[in-house]
C-alpha positions as CSV (number, residue, x, y, z in Angstrom):
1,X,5.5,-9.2,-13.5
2,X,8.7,-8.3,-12.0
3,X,11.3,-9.5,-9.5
4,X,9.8,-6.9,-6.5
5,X,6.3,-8.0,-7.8
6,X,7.1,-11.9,-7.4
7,X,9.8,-11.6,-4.4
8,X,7.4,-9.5,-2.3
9,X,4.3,-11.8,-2.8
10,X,6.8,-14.8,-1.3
11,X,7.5,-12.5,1.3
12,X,4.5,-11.6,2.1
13,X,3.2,-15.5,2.0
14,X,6.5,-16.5,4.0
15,X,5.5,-14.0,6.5
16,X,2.3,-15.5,6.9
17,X,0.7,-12.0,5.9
18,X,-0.7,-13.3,2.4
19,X,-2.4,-16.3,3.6
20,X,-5.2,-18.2,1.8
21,X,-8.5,-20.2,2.5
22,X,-12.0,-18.5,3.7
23,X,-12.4,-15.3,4.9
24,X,-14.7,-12.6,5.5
25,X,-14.3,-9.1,4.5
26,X,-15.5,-6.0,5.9
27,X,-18.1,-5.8,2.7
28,X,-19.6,-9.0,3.7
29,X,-17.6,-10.7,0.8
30,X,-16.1,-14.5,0.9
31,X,-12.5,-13.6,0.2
32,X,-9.8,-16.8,-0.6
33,X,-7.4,-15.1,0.2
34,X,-6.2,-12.5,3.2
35,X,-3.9,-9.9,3.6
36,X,-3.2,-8.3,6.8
37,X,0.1,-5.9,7.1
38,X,0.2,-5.6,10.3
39,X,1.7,-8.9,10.8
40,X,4.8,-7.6,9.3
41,X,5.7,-7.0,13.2
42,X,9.3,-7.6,13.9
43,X,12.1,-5.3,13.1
44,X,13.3,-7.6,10.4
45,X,9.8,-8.2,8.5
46,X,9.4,-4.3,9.2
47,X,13.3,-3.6,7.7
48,X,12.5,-6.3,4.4
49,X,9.1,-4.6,3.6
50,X,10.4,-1.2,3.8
51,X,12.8,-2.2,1.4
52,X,10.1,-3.5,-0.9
53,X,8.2,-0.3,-0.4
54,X,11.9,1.8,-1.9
55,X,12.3,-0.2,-4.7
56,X,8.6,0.4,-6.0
57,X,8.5,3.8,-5.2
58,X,12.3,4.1,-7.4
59,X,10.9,2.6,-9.8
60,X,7.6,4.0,-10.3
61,X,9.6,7.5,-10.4
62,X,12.2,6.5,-12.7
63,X,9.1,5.1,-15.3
64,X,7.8,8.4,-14.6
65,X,4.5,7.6,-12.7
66,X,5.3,9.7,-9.7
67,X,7.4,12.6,-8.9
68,X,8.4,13.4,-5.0
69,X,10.8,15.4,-2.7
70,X,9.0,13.9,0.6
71,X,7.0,10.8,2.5
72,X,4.3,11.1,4.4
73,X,2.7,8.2,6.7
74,X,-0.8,8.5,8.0
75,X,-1.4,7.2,11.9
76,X,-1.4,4.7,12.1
77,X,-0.2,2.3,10.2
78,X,1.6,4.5,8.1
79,X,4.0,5.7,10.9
80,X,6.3,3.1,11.0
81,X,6.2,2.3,7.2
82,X,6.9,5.7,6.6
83,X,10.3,5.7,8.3
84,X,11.3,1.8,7.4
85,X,10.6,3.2,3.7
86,X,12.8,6.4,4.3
87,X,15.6,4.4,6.4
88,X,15.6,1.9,2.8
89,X,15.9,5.0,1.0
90,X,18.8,6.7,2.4
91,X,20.9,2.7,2.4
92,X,20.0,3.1,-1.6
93,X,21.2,6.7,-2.0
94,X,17.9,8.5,-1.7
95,X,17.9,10.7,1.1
96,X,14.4,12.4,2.0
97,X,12.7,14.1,5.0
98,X,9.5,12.2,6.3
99,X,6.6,12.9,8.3
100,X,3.6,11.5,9.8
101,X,0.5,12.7,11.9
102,X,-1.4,12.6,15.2
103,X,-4.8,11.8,15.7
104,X,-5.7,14.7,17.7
105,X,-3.5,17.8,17.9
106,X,-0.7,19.1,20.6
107,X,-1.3,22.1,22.3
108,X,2.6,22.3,23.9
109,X,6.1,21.6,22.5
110,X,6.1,21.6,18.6
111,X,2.0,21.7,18.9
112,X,0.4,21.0,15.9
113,X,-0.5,17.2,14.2
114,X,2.0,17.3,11.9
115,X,5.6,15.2,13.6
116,X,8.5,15.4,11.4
117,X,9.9,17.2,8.6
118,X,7.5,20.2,7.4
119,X,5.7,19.5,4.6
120,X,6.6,21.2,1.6
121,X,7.2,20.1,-2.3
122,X,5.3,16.8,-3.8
123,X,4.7,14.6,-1.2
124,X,4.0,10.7,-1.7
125,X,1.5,9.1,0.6
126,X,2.4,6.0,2.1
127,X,-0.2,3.5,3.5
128,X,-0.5,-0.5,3.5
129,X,-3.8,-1.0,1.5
130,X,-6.2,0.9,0.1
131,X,-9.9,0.2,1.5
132,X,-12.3,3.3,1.6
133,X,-9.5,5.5,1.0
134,X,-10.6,7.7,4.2
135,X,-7.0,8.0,5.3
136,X,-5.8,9.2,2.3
137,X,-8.1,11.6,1.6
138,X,-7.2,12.9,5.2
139,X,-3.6,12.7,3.7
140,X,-4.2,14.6,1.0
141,X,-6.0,17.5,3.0
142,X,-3.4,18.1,5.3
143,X,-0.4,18.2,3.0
144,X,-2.8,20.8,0.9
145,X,-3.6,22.7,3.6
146,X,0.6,23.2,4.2
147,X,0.6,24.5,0.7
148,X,2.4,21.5,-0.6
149,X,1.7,19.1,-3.6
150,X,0.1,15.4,-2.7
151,X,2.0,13.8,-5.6
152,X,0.9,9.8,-5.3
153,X,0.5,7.3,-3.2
154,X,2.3,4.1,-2.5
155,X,0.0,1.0,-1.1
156,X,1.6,-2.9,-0.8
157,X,-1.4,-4.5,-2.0
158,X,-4.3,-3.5,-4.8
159,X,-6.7,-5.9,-4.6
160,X,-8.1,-5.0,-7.5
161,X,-11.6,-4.8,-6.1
162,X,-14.9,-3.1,-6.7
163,X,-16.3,-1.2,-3.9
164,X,-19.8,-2.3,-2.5
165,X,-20.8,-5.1,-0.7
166,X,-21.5,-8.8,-1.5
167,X,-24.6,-8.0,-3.2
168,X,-24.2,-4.2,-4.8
169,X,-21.0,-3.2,-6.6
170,X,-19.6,0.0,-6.9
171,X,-17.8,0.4,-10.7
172,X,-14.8,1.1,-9.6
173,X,-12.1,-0.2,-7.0
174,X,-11.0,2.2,-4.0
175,X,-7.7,2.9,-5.7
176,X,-9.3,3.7,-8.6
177,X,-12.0,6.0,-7.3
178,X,-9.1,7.5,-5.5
179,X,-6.7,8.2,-8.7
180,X,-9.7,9.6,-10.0
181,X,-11.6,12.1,-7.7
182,X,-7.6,13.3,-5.7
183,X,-6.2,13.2,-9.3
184,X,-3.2,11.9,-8.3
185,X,-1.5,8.0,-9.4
186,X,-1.4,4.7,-6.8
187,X,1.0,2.6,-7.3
188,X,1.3,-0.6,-5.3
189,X,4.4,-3.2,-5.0
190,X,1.9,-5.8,-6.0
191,X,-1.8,-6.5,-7.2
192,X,-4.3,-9.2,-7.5
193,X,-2.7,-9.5,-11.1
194,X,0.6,-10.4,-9.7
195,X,-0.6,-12.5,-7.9
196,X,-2.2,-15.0,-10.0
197,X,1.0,-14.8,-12.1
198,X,2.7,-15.6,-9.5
199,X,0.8,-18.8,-8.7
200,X,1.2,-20.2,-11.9
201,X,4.8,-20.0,-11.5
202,X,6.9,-23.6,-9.9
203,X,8.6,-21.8,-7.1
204,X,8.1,-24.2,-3.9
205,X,5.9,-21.0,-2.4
206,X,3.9,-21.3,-6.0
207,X,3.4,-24.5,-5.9
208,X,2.1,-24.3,-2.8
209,X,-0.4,-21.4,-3.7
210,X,-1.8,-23.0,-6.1
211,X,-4.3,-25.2,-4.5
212,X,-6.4,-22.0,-4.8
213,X,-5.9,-20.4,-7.9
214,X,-8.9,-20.9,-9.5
215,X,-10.7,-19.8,-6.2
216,X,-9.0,-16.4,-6.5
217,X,-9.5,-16.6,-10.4
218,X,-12.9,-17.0,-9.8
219,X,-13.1,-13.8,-7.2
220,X,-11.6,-11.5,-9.7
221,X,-14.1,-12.9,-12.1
222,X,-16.6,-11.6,-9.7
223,X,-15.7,-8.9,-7.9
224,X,-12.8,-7.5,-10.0
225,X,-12.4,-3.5,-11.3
């Protein structure tokens, strides 16, 4: 695990974003633990996690996982992550042109649903989490469609999670079913993985975690890709 793995899981429990105990997930599944990113929502927890964001996407390039010239955010969510990722960029020497899209097309002005830079070259996707993967596969259209290259995608958390529902399990996890039928790599600033590394570490925020290890040891027993 490394130091952006570990420091962004304290950040994210800090925040109050990563947050454990019993919860109910869209599949119908008893979750222990809870992520929800759009509680980073100040400029400052915005600001830190864009940061995060930069430092996995340098160093998922530099290992060779990923190649880009562009970001692109999906609406929503991806909007503002877009640019807090590009703004940590450019402060680390990486300069790129972003974009994002509407909802429903303009029909005056720029017109069109693409806002920003054009897109053109390989183009990295960045989201907060991986569910369905319907947003990235909307992603993926429209950068095609500009006859540019969808070259990854960047999420904050893979939980590490089989499709399906409580009952019926799909063999693979949404990031996985998405590497496999776009083709292209997902990289995340942490995982599921990480996380129960992280909780057997003796930082205070580990410590504290750890009440519930084995109830998310036992939910990647179950439910794990």
């Amino acid at each position: 695990m490394s130091e952006n793995h570990s420091q962004f899981i304290e950040f994210a429990l800090n925040a109050n974003v990563l947050r454990f105990g019993e919860f109910k997930t869209k599949a119908g599944r008893m979750s222990p633990y809870f992520f929800n990113a759009g509680l980073f929502n100040t400029g400052a927890l915005l600001d830190q996690l864009g940061a995060f964001y930069a430092r996995a996407l340098l160093e998922a390039r530099d290992s060779g996982r990923i190649e880009f010239d562009m970001l692109f955010g999906p609406a929503y969510k991806g909007i503002p992550l877009v640019a807090s990722v590009a703004m940590n960029l450019a402060r680390m020497g990486v300069d790129l042109p972003y974009a994002f899209n509407r909802k429903e097309a303009k029909d005056h002005g720029e017109g069109g649903t693409i806002v920003g830079a054009p897109l053109k070259g390989r183009v990295v996707i960045i989201d907060d989490v991986i569910s369905a993967g319907t947003s990235i596969r909307e992603s993926f259209a429209m950068i095609n469609a500009a006859n540019a290259t969808p070259s990854g995608v960047l999420i904050a958390l893979d939980r590490m999670e089989k499709g399906g529902n409580a009952e019926v399990l799909t063999e693979t996890s949404a990031v996985q079913d998405v590497e496999k039928t776009l083709g292209i790599p997902v990289v995340s600033i942490a995982n599921l993985a990480n996380l129960l590394t992280f909780m057997d570490g003796d930082s205070p925020a580990a410590v504290a975690a750890r009440a519930y290890r084995d109830a998310v040891a036992n939910y990647r027993n179950m439910y794990g890709a």
